[in-house]
C-alpha positions in Angstrom: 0.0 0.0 0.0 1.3 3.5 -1.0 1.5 5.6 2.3 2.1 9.1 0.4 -1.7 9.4 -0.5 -2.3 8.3 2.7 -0.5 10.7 4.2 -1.0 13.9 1.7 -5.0 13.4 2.3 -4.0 13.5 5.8 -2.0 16.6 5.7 -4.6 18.3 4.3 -7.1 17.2 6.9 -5.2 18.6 9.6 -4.3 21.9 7.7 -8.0 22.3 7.4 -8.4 21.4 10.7 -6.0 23.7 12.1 -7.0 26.1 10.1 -10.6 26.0 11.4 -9.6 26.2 15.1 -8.0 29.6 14.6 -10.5 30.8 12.6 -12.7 29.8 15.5 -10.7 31.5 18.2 -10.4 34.9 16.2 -12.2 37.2 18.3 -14.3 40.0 17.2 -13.1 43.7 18.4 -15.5 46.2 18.9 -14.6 49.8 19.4 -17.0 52.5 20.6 -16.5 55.9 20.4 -18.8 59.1 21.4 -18.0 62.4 21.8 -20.9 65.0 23.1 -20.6 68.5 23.8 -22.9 71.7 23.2 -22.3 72.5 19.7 -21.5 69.1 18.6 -22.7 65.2 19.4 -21.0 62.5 17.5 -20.8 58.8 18.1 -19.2 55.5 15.7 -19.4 51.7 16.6 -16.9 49.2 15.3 -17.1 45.5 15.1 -13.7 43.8 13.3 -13.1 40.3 13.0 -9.4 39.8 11.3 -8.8 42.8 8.6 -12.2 43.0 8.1 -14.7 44.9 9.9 -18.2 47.6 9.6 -18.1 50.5 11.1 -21.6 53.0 12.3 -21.0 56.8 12.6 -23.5 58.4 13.8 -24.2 62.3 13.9 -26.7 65.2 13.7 -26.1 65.5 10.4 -26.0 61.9 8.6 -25.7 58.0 9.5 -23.3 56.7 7.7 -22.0 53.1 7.4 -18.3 52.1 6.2 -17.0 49.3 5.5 -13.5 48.5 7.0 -10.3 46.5 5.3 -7.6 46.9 7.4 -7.2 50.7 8.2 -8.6 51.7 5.0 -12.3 52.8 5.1 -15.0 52.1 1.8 -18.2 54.1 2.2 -21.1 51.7 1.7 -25.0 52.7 0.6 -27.3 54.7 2.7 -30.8 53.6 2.4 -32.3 57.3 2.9 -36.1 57.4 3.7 -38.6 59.9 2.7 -41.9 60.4 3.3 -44.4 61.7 0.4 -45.6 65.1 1.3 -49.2 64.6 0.2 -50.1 61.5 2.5 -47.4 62.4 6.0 -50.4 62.3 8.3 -51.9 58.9 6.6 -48.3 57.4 7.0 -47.8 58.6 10.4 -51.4 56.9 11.4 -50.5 53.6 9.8 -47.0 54.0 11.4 -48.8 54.2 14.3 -51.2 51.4 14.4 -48.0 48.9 13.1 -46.7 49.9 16.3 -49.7 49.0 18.3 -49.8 46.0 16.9 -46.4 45.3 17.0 -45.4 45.7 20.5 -47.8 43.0 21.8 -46.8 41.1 19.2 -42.8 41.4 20.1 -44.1 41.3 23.9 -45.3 37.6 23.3 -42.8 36.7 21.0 -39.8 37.8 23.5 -41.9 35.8 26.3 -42.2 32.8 24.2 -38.2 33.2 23.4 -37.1 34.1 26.7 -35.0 31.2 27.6 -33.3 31.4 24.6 -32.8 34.9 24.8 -31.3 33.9 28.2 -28.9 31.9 26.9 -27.7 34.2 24.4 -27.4 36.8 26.8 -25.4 34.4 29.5 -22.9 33.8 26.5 -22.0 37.0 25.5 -21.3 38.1 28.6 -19.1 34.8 29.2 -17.7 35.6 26.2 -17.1 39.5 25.8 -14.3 40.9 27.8 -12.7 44.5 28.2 -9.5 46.0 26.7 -9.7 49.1 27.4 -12.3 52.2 28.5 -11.4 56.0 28.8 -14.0 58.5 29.4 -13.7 62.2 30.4 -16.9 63.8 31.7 -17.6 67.6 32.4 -21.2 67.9 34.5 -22.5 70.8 35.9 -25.6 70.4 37.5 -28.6 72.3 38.5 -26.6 73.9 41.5 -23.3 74.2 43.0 -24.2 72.5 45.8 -25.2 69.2 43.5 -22.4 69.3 42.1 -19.9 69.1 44.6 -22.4 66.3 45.9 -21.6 64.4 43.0 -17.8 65.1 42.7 -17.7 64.0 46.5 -19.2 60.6 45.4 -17.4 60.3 42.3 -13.6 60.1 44.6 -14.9 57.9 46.9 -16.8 55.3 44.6 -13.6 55.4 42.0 -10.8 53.3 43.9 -13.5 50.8 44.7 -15.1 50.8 41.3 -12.3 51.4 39.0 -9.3 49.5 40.3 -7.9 47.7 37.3 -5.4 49.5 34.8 -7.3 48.9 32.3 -10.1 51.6 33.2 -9.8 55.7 33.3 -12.5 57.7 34.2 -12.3 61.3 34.8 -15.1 63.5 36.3 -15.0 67.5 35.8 -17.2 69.5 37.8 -18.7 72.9 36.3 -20.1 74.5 39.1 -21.3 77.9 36.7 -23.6 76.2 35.0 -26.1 73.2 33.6 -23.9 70.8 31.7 -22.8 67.7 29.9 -20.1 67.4 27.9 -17.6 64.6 27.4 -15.5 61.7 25.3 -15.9 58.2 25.8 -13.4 55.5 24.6 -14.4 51.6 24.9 -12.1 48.7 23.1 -13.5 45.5 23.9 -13.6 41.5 22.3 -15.7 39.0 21.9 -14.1 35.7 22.2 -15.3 32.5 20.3 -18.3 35.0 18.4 -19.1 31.5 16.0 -21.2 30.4 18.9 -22.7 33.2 19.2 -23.5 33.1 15.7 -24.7 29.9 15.6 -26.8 30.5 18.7 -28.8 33.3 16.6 -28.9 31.2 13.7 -30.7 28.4 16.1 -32.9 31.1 17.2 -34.1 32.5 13.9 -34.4 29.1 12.0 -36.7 28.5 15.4 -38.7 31.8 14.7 -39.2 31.3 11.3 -41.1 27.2 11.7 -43.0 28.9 14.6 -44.2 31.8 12.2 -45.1 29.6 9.0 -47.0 26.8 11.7 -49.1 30.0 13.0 -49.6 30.9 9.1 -50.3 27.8 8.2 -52.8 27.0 11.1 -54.6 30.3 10.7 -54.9 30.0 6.8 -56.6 26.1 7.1 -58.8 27.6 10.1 
């Protein structure tokens, strides 16, 4: 018996194999970034798995969505929406009543999927850990002497809240006025995000053979 196919077939089994397992264990990086202040209010989200990745900006002016290859960015579609001026208030009322009728609707459906949803949750959280978060705050509140309140609380919650390196939080009191401006950085992974994936997937293949048994038992009744 020839051992070389034997072996070559082999070879390629474990290549695949390997390859596979660290495809697997790539996490997923997400980055969030939001910056508010009084003239301006700006906010992007992340997610990257290898070199490739889609990133959310989001702003008073647009909402834009880029798609990411390496540290290059490629602008991708907007799906703009625009309502017809003659019929606003008729597509405002039928807005409305799909609303009415959806929220029960997603009420029941979340109750009839909550275990699942439980489960999903549980994972992610087993799975997503923290890199790195940076945030700067400047709050004034409706009085000096809130302020200060909140300042005092601030010190003395931070050693006990914030004790890794990996978490900088800064609090700047404005004691002139009513205000809220700051920056917030967050860097954070999901580890092992294929069973999260496939998690969904279960749930959605689930929610779809619920949805065409309620169709098909309302269309025969």
């Amino acid at each position: 018996m020839d051992l070389f196919p034997v072996i070559f077939v082999a070879a390629i089994v474990l290549a695949l194999a390997s390859l596979e397992l660290c495809v697997y264990a790539v996490p997923i990086r997400i980055r969030l970034h939001v910056d508010c202040a009084h003239d301006r209010r700006a906010a992007f989200i992340s997610a990257c798995w290898l070199c490739l990745g889609v990133r959310c900006t989001l702003s008073r002016e647009e909402l834009s969505y880029h798609l990411l290859l390496g540290d290059l960015l490629f602008p991708l579609p907007a799906f703009p929406w625009k309502a017809t001026p003659g019929i606003e208030v008729m597509e405002d009322k039928s807005l409305e009543d799909r609303r009415a009728h959806m929220i029960p609707s997603f009420i029941q459906s979340a109750i009839k999927y909550f275990p699942d949803l439980v489960s999903i949750a549980r994972a992610t959280i087993r799975s997503l850990s923290f890199r790195r978060l940076d945030c700067r705050a400047v709050v004034g509140l409706s009085g000096p002497a809130e302020t200060g309140m909140l300042y005092g609380y601030f010190w003395a919650m931070k050693p006990l809240l914030f004790s890794n390196g990996r978490t900088n939080i800064e609090l700047v009191p404005d004691f002139t006025k009513e205000r809220l401006e700051g920056r917030l950085e967050l860097d954070a992974r999901i580890s092992r995000p294929f069973n999260l994936v496939a998690r969904l997937a279960r749930l959605f293949i689930l929610f779809q053979q619920n949805k065409r048994r309620h169709t098909t038992s309302v269309t025969t009744s």
